[in-house]
C-alpha positions in Angstrom: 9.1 -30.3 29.2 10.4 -32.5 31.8 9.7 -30.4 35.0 12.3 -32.6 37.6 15.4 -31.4 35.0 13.9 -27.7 34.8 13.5 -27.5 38.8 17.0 -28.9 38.8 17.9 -26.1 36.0 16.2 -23.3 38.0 18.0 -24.3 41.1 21.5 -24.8 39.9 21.3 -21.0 38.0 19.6 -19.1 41.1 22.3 -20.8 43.5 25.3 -19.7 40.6 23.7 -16.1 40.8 22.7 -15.6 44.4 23.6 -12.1 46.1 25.3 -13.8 48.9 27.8 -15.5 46.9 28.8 -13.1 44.4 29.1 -10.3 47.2 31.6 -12.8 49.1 33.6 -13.1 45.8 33.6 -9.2 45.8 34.6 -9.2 49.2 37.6 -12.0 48.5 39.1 -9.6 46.0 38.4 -5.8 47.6 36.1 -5.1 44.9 33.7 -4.1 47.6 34.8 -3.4 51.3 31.2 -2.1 52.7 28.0 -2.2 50.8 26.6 0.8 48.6 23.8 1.5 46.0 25.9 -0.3 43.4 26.1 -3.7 44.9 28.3 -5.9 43.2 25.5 -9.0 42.4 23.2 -5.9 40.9 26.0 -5.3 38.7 27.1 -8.8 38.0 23.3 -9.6 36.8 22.8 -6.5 34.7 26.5 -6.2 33.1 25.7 -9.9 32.0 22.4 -9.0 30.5 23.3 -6.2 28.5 26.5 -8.0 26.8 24.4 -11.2 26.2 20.8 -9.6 24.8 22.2 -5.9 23.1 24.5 -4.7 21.3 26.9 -2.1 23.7 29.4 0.5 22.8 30.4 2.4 26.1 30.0 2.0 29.7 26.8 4.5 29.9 24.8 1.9 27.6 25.1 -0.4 30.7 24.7 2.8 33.2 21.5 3.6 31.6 20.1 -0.6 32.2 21.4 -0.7 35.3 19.5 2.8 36.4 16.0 1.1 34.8 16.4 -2.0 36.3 17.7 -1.1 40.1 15.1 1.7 39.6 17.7 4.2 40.8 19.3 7.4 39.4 23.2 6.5 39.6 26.0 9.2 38.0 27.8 8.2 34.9 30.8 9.3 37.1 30.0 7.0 40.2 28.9 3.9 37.5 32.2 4.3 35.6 33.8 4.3 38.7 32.9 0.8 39.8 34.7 -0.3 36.4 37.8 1.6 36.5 38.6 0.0 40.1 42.0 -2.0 39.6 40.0 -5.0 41.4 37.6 -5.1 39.0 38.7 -7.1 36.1 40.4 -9.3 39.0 36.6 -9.6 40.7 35.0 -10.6 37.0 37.7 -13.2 36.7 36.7 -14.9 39.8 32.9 -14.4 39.2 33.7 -16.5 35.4 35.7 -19.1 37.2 33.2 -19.6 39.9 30.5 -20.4 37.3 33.1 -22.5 35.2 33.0 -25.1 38.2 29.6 -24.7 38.8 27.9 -25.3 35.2 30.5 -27.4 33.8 28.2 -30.9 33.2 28.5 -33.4 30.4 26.0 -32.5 27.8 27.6 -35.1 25.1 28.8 -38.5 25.6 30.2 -41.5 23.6 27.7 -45.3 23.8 29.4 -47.8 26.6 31.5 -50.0 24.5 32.5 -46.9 21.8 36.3 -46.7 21.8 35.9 -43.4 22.8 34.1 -43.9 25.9 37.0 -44.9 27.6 38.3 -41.0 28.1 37.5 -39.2 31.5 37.9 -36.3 29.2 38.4 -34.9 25.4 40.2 -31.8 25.7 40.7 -29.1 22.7 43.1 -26.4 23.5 43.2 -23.1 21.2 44.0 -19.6 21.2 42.0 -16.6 19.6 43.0 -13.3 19.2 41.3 -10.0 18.5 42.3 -6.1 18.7 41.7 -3.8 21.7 42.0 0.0 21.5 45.7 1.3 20.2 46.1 2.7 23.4 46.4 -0.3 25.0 49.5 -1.3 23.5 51.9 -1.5 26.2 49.8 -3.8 28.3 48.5 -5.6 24.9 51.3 -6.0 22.6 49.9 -7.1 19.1 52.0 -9.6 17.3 51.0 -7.7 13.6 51.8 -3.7 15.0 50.9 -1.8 11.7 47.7 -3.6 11.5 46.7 -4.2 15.5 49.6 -2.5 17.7 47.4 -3.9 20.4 45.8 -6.8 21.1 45.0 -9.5 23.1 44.4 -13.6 23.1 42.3 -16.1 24.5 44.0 -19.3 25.6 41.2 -21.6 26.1 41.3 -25.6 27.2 37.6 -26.7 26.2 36.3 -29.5 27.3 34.3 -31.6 24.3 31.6 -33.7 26.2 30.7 -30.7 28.4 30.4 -28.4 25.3 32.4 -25.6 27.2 35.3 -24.5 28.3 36.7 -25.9 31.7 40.2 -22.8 31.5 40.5 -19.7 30.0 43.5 -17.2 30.3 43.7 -13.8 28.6 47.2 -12.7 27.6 49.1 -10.0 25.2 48.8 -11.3 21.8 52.3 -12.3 22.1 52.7 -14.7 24.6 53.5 -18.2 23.7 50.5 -20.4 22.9 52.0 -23.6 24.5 52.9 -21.4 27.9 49.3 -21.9 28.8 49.1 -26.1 27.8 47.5 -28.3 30.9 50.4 -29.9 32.7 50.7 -33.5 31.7 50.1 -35.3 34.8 46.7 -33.7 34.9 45.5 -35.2 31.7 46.1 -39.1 32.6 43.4 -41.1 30.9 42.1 -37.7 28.7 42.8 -36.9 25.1 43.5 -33.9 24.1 42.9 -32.4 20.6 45.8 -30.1 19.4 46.2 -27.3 16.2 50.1 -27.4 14.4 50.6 -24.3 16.9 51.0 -26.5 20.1 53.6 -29.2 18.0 55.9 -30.6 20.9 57.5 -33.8 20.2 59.2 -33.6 24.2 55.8 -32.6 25.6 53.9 -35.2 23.9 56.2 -37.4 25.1 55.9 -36.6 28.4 51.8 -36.5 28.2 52.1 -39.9 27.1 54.2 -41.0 30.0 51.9 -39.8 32.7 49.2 -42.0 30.8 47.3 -39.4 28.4 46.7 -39.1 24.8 47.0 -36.5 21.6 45.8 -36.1 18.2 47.6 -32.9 17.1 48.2 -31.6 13.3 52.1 -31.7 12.4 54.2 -28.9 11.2 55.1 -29.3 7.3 58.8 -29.8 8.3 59.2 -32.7 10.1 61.3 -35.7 8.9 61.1 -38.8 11.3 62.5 -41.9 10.5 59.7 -44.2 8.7 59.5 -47.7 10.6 56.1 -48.7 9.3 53.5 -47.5 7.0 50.2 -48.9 5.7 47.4 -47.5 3.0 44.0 -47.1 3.7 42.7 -50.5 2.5 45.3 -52.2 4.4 48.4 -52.9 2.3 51.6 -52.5 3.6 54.0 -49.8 1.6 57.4 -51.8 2.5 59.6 -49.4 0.3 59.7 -47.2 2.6 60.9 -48.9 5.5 63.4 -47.3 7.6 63.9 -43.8 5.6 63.6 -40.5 6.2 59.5 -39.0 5.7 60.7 -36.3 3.2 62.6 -39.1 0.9 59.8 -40.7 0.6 57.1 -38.7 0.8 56.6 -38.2 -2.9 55.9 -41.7 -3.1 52.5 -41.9 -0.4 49.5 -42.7 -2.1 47.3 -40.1 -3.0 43.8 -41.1 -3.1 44.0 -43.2 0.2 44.9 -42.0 3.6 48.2 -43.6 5.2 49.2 -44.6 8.2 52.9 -44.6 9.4 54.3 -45.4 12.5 57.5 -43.3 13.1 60.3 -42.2 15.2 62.4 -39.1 16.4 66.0 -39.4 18.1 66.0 -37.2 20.8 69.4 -37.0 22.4 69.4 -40.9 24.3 65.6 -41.0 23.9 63.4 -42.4 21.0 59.5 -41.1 20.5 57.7 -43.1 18.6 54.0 -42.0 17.1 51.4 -43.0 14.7 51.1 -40.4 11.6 48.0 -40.1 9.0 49.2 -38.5 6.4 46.0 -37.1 3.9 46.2 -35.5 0.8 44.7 -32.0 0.0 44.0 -31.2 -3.6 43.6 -27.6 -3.1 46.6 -26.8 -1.4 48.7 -29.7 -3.3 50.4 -31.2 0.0 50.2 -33.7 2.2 48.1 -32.3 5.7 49.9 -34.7 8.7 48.4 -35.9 12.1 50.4 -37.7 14.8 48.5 -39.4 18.1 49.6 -41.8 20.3 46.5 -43.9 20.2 46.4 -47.4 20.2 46.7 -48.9 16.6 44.9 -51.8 17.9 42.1 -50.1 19.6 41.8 -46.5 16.9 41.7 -47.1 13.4 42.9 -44.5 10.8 39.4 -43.7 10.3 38.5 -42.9 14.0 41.8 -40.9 14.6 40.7 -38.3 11.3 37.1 -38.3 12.6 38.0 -37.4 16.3 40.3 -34.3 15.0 37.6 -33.0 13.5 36.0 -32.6 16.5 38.8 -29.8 17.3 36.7 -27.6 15.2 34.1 -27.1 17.9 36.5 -24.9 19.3 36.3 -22.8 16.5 33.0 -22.0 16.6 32.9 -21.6 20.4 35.4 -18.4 19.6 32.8 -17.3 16.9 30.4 -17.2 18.9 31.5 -15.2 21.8 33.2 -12.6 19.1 29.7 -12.4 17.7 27.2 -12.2 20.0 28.7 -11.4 23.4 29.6 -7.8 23.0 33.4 -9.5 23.0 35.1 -6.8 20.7 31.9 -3.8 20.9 33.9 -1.0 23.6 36.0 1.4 22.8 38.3 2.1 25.8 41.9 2.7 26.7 41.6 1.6 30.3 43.3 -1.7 31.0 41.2 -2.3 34.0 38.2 -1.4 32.3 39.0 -3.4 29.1 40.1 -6.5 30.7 36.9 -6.6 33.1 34.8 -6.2 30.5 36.1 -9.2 28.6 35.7 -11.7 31.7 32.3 -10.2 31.7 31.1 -10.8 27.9 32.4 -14.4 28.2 30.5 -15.2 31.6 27.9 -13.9 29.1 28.6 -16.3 26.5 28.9 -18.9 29.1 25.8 -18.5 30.3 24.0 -18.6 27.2 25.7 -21.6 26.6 24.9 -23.3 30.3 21.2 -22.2 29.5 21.1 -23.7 25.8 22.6 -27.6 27.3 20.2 -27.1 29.9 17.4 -26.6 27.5 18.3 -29.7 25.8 18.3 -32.0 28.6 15.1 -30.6 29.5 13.6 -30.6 26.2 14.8 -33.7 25.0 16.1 -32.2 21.7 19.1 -30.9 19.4 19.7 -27.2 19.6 22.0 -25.3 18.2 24.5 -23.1 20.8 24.8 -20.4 18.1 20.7 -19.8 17.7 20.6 -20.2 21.4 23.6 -17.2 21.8 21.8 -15.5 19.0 17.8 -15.8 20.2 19.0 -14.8 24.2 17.5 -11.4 23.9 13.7 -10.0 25.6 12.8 -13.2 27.3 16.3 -13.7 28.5 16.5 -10.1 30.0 13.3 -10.8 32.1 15.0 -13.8 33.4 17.6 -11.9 34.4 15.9 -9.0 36.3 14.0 -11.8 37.9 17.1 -13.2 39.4 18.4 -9.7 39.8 15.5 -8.5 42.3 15.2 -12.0 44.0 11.7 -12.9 42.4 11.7 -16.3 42.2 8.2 -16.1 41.0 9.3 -14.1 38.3 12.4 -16.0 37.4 10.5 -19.3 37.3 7.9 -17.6 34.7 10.5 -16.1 32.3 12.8 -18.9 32.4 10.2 -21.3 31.7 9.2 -18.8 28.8 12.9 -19.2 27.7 13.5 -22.5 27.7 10.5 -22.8 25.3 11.3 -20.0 23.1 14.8 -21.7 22.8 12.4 -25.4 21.6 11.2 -23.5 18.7 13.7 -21.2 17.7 16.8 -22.3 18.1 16.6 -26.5 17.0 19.6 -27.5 14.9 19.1 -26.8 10.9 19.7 -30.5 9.5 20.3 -32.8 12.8 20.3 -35.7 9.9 23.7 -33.7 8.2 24.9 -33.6 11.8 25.0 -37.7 12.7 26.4 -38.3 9.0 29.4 -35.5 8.7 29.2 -33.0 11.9 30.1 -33.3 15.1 27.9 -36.8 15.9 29.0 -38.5 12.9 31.8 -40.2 15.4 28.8 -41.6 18.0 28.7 -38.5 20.1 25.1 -38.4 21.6 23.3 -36.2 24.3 23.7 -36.7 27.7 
């Protein structure tokens, strides 16, 4: 264990979690006006505990840890109280956001010299959905309303080489995905890693003009006008020179990848793009990615390789809807509902910030999902620690933790991962 990187470790999570700043948060958004016996750090530090380490179902499940570890005898009616304030979903918000800035860190980077190194920052931007209570269906409106009539989504811009997410909004089911995109001019000199959802030829245009990038899957329908195209192994298809995709898209090469470089007409404009068109047996079609990398600089090969890298996305959602207590209460109270979601990501988040952490000081691989999954006794005690201000105690159980994650939670074939996961494109640990 290298004991400068877990002092730094220890430091950086007591001064996250510190009564002084979470009260002032409270403060900022009239979640608490004067002080009582339910302080708002005392609940911050349990609520997290309980939706990272134990499966919840209702508010008195977290009534009942909060009572043993205050060691105090609170109401149901006065604990449910501090949840159904209008501030507090607000209140958890702000207490996610302030640990976003604080614990976002590269944990991943690309070699000097890698064509990928060159990127302040690789972006993936995705939505996830999931059902609340039926009651909830005027604030929530689900986009399926026989199967979910309410529900909610996750717009979430992740940020690849810090291994978390750097914005998160929650919204109805039903809002527009590509409402909630970063603007442009904040993504000069970052790519950003796109699903066929977010497919905008004008705002890919005008990401490019403010000097950042895009890999992003197609839509099945589009038909630019073919200026170039070239097979995996090099040779140039000139037959198709100058026509329309869908005229001569039954004529692309099947067992190679191909490159095209092709155009749109957009009123006076003309948006030019690379396209890698790929084959896929089982579905029988064609699967299309368009970028605006450099051809000189990204081969076809690099350009597949970095969108698969969108998929860590993916299993960020997975986790949090599996072991963060995301989709566990039943209740028809917006405030309530809402709050408590802000409250099993911080969860999820911190899991996360504790698993990178345990990496840089372990000097090994571990897996986020073993790390979400093993955060359970040992990761309580660390919790109460910081909860009564016992830095003695703290230091002991997070040391304990830290450990615990070494042996339990490594990656399953770290080999599998530098040939086809998510290091096979160079990605290394910070």
């Amino acid at each position: 264990m290298n004991q400068r990187k877990f002092t730094t470790f220890l430091e950086k999570l007591t001064h996250s979690l510190n009564p002084e700043k979470i009260t002032e948060i409270a403060k900022q958004e009239d979640f608490c006006v004067r002080q009582r016996r339910i302080t708002p750090f005392n609940l911050v530090t349990c609520l997290v505990a309980v939706m990272a380490s134990s499966t919840i179902e209702s508010v008195a499940d977290i009534q009942r840890r909060y009572c043993e570890w205050s060691e105090s005898n609170i109401s149901y009616r006065a604990f449910h109280n501090q949840f159904s304030k209008p501030e507090f979903p607000e209140f958890m918000r702000e207490v996610l956001s302030s640990l976003l800035t604080d614990w976002l860190q590269p944990s991943l980077a690309f070699p000097e010299g890698h064509s990928f190194h060159q990127f302040k920052q690789i972006l993936i931007q995705d939505g996830s959905s999931f059902a609340v209570k039926d009651s909830l269906k005027k604030s929530f409106p689900g986009r399926f309303k026989t199967i979910s009539p309410a529900a909610v989504e996750l717009q979430v811009t992740m940020d690849l080489l810090a291994d978390q997410p750097c914005s998160i909004s929650l919204t109805p089911d039903t809002a527009s995905e590509r409402d909630y995109l970063p603007e442009p001019q904040t993504l000069s000199g970052c790519l950003l890693l796109l699903d066929r959802g977010y497919f905008d030829l004008e705002w890919f245009q005008n990401l490019q003009d403010t000097g950042g990038f895009y890999i992003a899957r197609c839509k099945n329908n589009i038909n630019p006008v073919v200026e170039a195209a070239y097979r995996e192994d090099g040779k140039m298809l000139k037959h198709v020179k100058g026509k329309p995709l869908k005229t001569v898209q039954g004529k692309l090469f099947k067992r190679q990848r191909t490159e095209l470089i092709v155009s749109w007409k957009k009123g006076k404009h003309t948006i030019t793009a690379r396209l890698v068109a790929c084959w896929i047996k089982r579905e029988k079609k064609f699967s299309w990615l368009i970028t605006n990398l450099p051809q000189e600089q990204f081969s076809l090969e690099e350009v597949s390789e970095a969108y698969r890298l969108r998929w860590q996305i993916e299993l960020l959602f997975k986790e949090w809807k599996s072991y963060a207590n995301l989709r566990c209460f039943d209740t028809g109270k917006e405030s309530i509902a809402t709050g408590l979601i802000w409250a099993a990501i911080t969860a999820a988040l911190m899991k996360r910030f504790i698993c990178h952490s345990a990496q840089r000081i372990l000097g090994k691989v571990l897996s986020t999902r073993k790390a979400a999954m093993c955060c359970t006794v040992t990761f309580c005690d660390t919790m109460l620690g910081i909860m009564r201000v016992d830095r003695k105690a703290t230091k002991l159980n997070a040391r304990k933790l830290i450990n615990f994650l070494g042996r339990y939670a490594g990656r399953a074939h770290p080999k599998r991962d530098c040939d086809s996961g998510k290091f096979s494109l160079g990605l290394q640990l910070c």
